[in-house]
C-alpha positions in Angstrom: 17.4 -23.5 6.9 19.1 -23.0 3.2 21.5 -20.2 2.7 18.5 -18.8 0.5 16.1 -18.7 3.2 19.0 -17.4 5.5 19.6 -14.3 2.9 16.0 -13.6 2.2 15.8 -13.3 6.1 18.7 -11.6 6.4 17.4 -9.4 4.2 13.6 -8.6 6.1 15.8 -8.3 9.2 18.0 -5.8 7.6 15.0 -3.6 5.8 13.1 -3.5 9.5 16.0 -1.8 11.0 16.4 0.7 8.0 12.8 1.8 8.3 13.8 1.7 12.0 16.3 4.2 11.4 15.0 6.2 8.7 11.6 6.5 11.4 14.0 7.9 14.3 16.6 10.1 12.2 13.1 11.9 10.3 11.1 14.9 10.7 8.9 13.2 13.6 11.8 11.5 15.0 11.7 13.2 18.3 8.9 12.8 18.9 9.1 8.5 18.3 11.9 8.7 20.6 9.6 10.8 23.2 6.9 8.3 23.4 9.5 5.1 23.4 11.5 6.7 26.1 8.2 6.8 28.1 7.2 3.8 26.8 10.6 1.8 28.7 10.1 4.0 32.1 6.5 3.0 32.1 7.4 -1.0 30.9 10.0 -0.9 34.4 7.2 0.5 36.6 4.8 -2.1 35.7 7.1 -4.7 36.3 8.5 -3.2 39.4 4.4 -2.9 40.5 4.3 -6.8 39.7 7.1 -8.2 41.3 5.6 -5.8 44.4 2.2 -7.0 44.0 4.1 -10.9 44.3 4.9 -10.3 47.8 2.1 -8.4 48.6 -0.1 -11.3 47.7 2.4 -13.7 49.4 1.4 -12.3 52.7 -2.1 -11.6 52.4 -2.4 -14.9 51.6 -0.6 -16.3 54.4 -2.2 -13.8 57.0 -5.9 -15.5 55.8 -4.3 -19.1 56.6 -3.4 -17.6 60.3 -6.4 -15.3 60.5 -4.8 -12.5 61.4 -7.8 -10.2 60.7 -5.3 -6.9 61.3 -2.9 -7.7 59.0 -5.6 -9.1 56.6 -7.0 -5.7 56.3 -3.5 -4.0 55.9 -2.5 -6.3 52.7 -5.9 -6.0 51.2 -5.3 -2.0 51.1 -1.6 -2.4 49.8 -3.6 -5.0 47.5 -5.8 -2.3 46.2 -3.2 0.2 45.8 -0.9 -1.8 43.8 -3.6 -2.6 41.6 -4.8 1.0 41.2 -1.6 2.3 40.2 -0.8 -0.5 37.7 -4.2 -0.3 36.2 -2.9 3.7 36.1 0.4 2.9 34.7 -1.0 0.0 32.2 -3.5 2.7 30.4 -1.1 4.9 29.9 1.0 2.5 28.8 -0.9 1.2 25.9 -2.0 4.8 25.1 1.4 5.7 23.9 1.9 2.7 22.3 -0.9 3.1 20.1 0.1 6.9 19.5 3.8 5.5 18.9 1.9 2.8 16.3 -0.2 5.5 14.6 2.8 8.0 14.4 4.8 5.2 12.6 2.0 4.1 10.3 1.7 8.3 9.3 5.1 8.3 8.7 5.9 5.3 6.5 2.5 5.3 4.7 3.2 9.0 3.7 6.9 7.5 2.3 5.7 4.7 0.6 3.0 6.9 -1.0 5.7 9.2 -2.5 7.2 6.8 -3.8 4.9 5.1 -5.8 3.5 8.1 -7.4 6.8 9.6 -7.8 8.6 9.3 -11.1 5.6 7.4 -12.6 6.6 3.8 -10.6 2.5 2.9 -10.0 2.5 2.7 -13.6 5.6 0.3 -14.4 4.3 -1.5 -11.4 1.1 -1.8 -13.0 2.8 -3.1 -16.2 5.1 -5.3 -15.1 3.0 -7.2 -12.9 5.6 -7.7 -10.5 3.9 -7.0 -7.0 0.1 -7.9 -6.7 -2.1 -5.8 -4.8 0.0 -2.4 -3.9 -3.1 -1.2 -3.0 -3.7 -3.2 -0.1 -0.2 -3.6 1.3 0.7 0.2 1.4 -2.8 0.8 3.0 -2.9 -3.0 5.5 0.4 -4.1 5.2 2.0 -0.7 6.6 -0.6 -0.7 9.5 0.1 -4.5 10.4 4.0 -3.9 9.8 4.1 -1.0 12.5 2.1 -2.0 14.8 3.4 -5.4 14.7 7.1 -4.8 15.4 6.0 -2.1 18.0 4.3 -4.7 19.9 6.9 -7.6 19.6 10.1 -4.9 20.3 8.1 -4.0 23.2 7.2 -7.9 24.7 10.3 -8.9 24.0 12.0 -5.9 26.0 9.1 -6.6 28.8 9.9 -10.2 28.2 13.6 -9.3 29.2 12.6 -7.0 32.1 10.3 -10.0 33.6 12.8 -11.9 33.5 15.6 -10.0 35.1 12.4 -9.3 37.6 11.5 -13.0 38.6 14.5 -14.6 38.5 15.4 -13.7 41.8 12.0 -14.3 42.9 11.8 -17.5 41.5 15.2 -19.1 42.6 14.9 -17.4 46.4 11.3 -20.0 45.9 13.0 -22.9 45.0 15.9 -23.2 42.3 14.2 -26.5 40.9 11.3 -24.1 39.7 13.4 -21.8 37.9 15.2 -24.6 36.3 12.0 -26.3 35.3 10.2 -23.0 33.8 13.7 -22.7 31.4 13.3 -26.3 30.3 9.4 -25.9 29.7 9.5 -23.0 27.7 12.3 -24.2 25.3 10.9 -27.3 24.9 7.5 -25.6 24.1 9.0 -23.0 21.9 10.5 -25.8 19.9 7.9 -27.7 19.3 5.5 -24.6 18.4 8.2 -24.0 15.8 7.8 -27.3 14.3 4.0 -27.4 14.4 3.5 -24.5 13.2 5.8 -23.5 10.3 4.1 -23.9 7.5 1.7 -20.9 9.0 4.0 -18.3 7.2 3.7 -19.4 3.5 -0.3 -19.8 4.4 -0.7 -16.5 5.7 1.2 -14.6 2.9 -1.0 -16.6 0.5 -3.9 -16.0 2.4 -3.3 -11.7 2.3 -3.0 -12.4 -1.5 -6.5 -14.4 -2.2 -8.5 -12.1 -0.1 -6.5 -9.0 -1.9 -8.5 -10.8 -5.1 -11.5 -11.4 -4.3 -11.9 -8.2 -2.7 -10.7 -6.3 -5.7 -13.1 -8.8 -7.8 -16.4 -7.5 -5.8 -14.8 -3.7 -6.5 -14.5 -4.5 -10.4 -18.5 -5.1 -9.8 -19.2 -1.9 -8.2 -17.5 0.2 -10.5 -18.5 -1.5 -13.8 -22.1 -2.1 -12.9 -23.8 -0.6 -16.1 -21.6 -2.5 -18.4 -21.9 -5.7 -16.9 -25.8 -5.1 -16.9 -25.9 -4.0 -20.3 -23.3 -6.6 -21.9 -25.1 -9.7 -19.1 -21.7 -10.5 -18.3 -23.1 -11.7 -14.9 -22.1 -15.4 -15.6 -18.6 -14.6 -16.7 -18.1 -12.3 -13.1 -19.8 -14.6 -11.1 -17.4 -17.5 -12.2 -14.3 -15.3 -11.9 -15.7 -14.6 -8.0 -16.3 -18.1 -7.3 -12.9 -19.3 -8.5 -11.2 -16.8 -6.3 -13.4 -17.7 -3.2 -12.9 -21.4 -3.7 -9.1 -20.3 -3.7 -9.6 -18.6 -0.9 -11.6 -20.7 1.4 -9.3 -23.5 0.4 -6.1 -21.9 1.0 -8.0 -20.6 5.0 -9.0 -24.3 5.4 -4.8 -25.3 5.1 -4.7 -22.4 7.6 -7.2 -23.6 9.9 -6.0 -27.2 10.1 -2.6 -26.2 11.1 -4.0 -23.7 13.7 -5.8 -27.0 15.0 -2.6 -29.3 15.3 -1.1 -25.8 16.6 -3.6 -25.0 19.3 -3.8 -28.7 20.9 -0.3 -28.5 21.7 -0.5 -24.7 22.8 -3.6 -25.0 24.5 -2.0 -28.5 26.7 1.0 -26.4 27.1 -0.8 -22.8 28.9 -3.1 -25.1 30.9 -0.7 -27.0 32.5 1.5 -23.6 33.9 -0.9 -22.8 37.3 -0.4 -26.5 38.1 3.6 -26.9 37.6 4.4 -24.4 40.3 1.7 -25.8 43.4 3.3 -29.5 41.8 7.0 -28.4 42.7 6.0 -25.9 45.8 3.3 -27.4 47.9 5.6 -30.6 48.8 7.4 -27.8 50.9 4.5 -26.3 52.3 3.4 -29.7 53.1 7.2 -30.3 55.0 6.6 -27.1 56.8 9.5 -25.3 54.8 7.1 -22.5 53.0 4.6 -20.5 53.9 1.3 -20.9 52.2 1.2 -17.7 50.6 4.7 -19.1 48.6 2.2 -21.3 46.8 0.7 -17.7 45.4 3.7 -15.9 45.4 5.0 -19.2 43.1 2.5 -19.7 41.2 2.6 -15.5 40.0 5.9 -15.1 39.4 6.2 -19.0 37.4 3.4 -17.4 34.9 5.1 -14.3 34.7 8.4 -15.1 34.0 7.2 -18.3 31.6 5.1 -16.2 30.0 8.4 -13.8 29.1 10.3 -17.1 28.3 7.7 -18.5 25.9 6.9 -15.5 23.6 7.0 -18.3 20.8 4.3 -20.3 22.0 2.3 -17.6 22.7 2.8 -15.0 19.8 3.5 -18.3 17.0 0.3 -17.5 15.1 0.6 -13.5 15.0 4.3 -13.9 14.6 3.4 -15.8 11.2 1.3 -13.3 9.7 3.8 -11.0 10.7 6.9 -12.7 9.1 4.0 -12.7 5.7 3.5 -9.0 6.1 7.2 -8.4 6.4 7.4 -10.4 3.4 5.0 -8.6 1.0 6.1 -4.9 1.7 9.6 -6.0 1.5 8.6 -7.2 -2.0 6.4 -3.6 -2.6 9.7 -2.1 -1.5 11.7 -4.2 -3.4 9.9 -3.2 -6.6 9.4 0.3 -6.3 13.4 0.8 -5.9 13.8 -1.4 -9.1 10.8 0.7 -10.9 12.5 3.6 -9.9 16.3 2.5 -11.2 15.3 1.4 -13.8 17.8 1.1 -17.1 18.0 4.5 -19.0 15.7 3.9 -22.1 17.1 3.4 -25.7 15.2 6.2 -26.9 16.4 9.7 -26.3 14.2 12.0 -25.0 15.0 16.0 -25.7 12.7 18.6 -24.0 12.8 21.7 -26.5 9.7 24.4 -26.4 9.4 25.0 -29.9 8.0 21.3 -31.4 7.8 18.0 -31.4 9.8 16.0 -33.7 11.0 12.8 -34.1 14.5 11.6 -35.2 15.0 8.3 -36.9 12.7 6.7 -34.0 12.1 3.0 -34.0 9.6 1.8 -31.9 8.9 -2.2 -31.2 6.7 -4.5 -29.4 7.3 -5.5 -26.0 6.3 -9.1 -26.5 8.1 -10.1 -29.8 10.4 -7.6 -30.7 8.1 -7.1 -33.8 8.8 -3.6 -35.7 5.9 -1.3 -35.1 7.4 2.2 -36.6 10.7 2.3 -38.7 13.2 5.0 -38.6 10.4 7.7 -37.9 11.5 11.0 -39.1 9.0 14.0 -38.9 8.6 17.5 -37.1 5.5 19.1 -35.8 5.9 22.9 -35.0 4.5 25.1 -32.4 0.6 25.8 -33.6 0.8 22.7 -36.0 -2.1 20.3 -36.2 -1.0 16.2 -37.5 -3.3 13.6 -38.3 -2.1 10.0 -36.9 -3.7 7.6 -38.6 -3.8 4.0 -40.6 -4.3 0.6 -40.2 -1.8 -0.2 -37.4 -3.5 0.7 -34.1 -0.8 -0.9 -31.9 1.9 1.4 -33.6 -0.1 4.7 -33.1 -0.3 3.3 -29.5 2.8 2.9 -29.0 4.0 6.4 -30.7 1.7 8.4 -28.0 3.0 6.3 -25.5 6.8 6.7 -26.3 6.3 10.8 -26.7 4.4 10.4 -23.3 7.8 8.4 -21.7 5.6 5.4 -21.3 7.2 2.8 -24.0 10.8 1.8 -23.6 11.2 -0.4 -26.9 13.3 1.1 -29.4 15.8 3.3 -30.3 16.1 7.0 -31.5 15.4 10.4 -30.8 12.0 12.2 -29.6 11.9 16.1 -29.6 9.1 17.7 -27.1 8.4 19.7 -24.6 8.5 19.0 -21.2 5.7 17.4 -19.4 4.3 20.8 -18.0 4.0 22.1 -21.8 2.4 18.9 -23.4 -0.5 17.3 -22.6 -2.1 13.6 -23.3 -5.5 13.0 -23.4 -6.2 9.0 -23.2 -9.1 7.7 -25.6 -11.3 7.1 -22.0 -11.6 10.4 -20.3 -10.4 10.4 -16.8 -11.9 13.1 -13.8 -9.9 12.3 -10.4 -12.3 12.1 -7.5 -12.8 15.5 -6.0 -14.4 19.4 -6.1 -14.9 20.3 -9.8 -12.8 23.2 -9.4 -10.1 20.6 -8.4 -10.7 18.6 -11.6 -10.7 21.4 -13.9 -7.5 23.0 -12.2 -3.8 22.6 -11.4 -3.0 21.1 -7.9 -2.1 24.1 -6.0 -3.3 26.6 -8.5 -7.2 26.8 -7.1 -6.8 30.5 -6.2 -5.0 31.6 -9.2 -7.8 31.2 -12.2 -10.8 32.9 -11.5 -14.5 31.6 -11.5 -15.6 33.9 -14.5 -12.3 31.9 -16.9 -14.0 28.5 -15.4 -17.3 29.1 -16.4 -16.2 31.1 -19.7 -14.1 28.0 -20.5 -17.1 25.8 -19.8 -19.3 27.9 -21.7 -17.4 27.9 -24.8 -17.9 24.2 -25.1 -21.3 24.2 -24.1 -21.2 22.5 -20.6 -21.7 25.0 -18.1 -24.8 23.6 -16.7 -22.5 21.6 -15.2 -21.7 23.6 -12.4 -25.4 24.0 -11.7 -26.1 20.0 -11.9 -23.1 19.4 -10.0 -24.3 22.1 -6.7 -21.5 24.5 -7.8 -17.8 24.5 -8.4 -16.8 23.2 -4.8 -18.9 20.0 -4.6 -17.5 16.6 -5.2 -20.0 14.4 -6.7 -19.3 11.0 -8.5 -18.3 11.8 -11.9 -19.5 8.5 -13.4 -23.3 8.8 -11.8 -23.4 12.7 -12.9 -22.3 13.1 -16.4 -22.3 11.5 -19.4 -18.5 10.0 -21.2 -19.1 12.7 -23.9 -19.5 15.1 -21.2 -16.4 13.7 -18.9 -14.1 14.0 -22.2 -15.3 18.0 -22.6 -14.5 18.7 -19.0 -10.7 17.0 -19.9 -10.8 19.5 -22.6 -11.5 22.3 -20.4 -8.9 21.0 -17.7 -7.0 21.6 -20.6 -7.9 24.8 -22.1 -6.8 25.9 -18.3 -3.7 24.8 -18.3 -2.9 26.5 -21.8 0.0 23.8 -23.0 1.6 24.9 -26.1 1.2 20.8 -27.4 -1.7 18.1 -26.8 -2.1 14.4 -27.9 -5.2 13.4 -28.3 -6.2 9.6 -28.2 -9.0 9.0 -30.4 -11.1 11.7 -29.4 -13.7 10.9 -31.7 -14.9 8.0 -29.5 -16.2 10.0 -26.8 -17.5 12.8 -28.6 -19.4 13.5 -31.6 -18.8 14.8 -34.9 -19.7 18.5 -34.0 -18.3 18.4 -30.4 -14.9 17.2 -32.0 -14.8 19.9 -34.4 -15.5 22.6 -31.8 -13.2 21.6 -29.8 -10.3 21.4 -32.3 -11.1 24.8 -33.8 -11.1 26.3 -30.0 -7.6 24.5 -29.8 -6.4 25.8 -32.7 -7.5 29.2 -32.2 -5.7 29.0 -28.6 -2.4 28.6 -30.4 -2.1 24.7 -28.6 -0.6 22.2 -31.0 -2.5 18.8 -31.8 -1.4 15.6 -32.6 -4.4 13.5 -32.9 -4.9 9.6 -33.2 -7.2 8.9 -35.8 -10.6 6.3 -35.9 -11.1 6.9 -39.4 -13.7 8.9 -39.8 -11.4 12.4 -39.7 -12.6 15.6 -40.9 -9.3 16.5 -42.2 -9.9 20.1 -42.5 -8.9 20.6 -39.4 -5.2 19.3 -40.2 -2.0 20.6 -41.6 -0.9 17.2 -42.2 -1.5 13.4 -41.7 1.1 10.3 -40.8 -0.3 7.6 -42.2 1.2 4.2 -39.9 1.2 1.1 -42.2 1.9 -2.7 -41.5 5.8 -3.6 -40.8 6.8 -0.6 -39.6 6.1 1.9 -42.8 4.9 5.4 -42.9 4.3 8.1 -44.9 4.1 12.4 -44.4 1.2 13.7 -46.1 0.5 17.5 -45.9 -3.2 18.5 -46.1 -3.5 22.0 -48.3 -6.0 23.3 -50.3 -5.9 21.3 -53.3 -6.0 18.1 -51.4 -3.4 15.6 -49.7 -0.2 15.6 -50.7 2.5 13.0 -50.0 5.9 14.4 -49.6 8.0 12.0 -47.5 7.9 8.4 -46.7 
């Protein structure tokens, strides 16, 4: 193995025992430790009930060869008991495992989920492009991850326990059978290894093609319409064959290797009842041992083989494993370099009293092209500005720099803080829940009364709303219900609700028409809220104090809007 390979492992190994740690030392960590604690003293009962039920069956074995019907009868209740109380002992067992499992997934799923919301990361994830799928590893990876290394800590601690358990069993049977299961298992484990190593890459790949094709057949469901009504059908049904054919290829790799895996772990578990009567019947044949030794033998061989060969056994789920170790240490990876990221070039201020911009130079992320040159302009409280001009990608990247989303450049921005201004993107966005929940501020349900909602509503004509959606506490599917003109009114309302003192507007006009747009502005401005728009051309300019006209190479110009006309007085 490289010193690359030993590094990234290093790595995996060192992350599992942090989560580990962080898991025990948090809020719910007494509660892990509980149900461990009784995991161990349930893990020693079992065995303790196994290595009892190996000399129980010894001599109820041996008393049918004699016939003694007395003690048959005795060792066939001892039998039954043994079995009742490990079938007892076994259910609880895996019931607080599982609680152990679920208790870990809570736990690290809520962390992970902070964490990529926090500080805006899902978005510079998103971006960047660095980790595919987030989605599906914070949701399947987490569950796979905990339950995983539950399951192996536990085996290989049982592993250890049957071992200390059988040993002594074993070499009182014969010391050549002890010696014999050692060399069997590491031989088999070796050769598992060898077999089946190139499982790991497989299975990671495999995660990341079904993560695909799975998110293609979503991309379906939730842009039906527009493929319908653009026939788009060929160019989705291509894109979903491509990723199948990926995937089917990439599982027909898998499945070959499971093949050439499984004849050699399939030879190898068959021939473990027969190695123990091959070494221990000679002696019953000499007379030495009883015949109930062949039992006894042949229980404690697969026992304490079965803890020596976790490899063979476990080879396939400890591949997918080491894959799903491998992709949340990558989530986990990015979201702590998301989150330290570099401080920006471009300063941001938070005052209350307006937005203005100091000598701000904004430039493309792709070719370091100038989009905005030395920007210098202020916006006061109650002051309306016009974005507009040929260069869309500049006006872009302006709302996107005032909104802390564009790190390219250099200079000064003067705002708000986030509580205070608001950004409306050019697509409306309603987040799945109650209408009440949309049009309010998380945890502020109870503090704006039902006669301001519908009042709000009212004043831009959608409160039928609340009758075609069954009332303010319903969730229905925004998308199904209302219309995009009607989505983009009930942002406006969301916002009315909040009361900001400044709001960015993203093409507004796009959504909504000509009449709707002004009604909305005029409501805006009478509300004493601020508005920066982003033109499409088609402003009615009344509503402005002023416009910022974004030219090719960087230049702009100030234009105040009065009376008279436009007038330019800065560039």
């Amino acid at each position: 193995m490289s010193a690359e390979q030993d590094s990234k492992y290093g790595l995996i190994l060192k992350r599992i025992v942090g989560s580990v740690k962080d898991f025990t030392s948090s809020e719910v960590g007494w509660k892990a430790k509980v149900l461990f604690a009784s995991l161990l003293l349930l893990m020693l009962t079992i065995n303790g009930l196994n290595v009892v039920n190996s000399y129980v069956g010894r001599d109820f074995m041996t008393a049918i060869e004699n016939r003694y019907m007395g003690e048959f009868i005795w060792y066939a209740v001892i039998y039954l008991g043994v079995f009742a109380a490990t079938t007892v002992t076994a259910v609880i067992y895996r019931f607080c495992e599982e609680r152990l499992g679920l208790l870990w997934r809570e736990w690290l799923t809520r962390r992970l989920v902070n964490a990529y919301l926090d500080e805006r990361v899902y978005y510079r994830l998103d971006e960047s492009q660095e980790v595919a799928n987030p989605d599906q590893r914070i949701a399947e990876d987490v569950r796979a991850f905990t339950v995983t290394t539950l399951s192996f800590t536990l085996m290989l601690l049982n592993g250890s326990f049957t071992v200390v358990a059988f040993s002594g069993v074993m070499w009182s049977i014969s010391p050549l059978l002890f010696g014999v299961a050692v060399v069997y298992a590491v031989a088999g484990s070796y050769f598992t290894v060898r077999l089946g190593r190139p499982l790991v890459k497989l299975n990671y790949d495999q995660l990341d093609r079904e993560a695909d094709f799975r998110a293609g057949l979503i991309h379906v469901h939730e842009n039906a319409e527009s493929i319908a009504l653009l026939h788009r059908e060929r160019r989705i049904q291509s894109r979903l064959l491509r990723q199948l054919e990926a995937l089917t290829a990439n599982f027909r790799k898998l499945i070959a290797v499971n093949r050439n895996l499984g004849f050699f772990t399939t030879w190898y578990n068959y021939l473990i009842p027969v190695i123990p009567a091959l070494v221990v019947a000679p002696l019953f044949i000499r007379g030495k041992v009883e015949f109930g030794v062949i039992t006894q033998s042949a229980m404690a061989f697969t026992y304490l083989l079965g803890a020596f060969s976790l490899i063979v056994t476990q080879f396939q789920s400890i591949s997918a494993y080491t894959a799903v170790i491998a992709r949340l240490s990558g989530l986990v990876q990015a979201i702590e370099k998301a989150r330290s990221r570099t401080a920006s070039p471009i300063e941001v201020c938070e005052m209350c009293d307006r937005i203005a911009y100091d000598k701000l130079t904004l430039r493309s992320p792709r070719d370091g092209r100038v989009l905005i040159d030395q920007l210098s302009v202020e916006i006061p409280a109650g002051g309306r500005l016009l974005i507009r001009g040929e260069n869309q990608t500049a006006k872009v990247a302006l709302f996107r720099a005032t909104a802390d989303l564009w790190d390219e450049g250099n200079g000064k921005i003067i705002r708000p803080g986030l509580e205070d201004t608001l950004f409306l993107p050019e697509r409306p966005y309603l987040p799945p829940g109650t209408l009440r929940e949309c049009l309010l501020r998380t945890g502020g349900e109870e503090q704006v009364s039902d006669e301001r909602i519908l009042a709000t509503l009212r004043s831009l004509g959608i409160d039928s709303i609340v009758t075609r959606v069954n009332g303010l506490d319903t969730e229905p599917d925004w998308d199904d219900v209302l219309s995009l003109g009607e989505q983009q009114l009930l942002a406006f309302t969301h916002l009315l609700l909040l009361g900001p003192r400044f709001v960015f507007l993203d093409r507004p006009g796009t959504a909504l028409d000509a009449e709707q747009l002004d009604r909305v502005l005029q409501i805006l401005h009478d509300n004493s809220i601020a508005y920066i728009t982003l033109g499409n051309g088609h402003d009615n300019l009344s509503f402005y104090d002023a416009v910022l006209e974004l030219e090719p190479e960087g230049r702009w110009s100030w234009k105040e809007i009065r009376e008279g006309g436009v007038v330019e007085t800065a560039a």
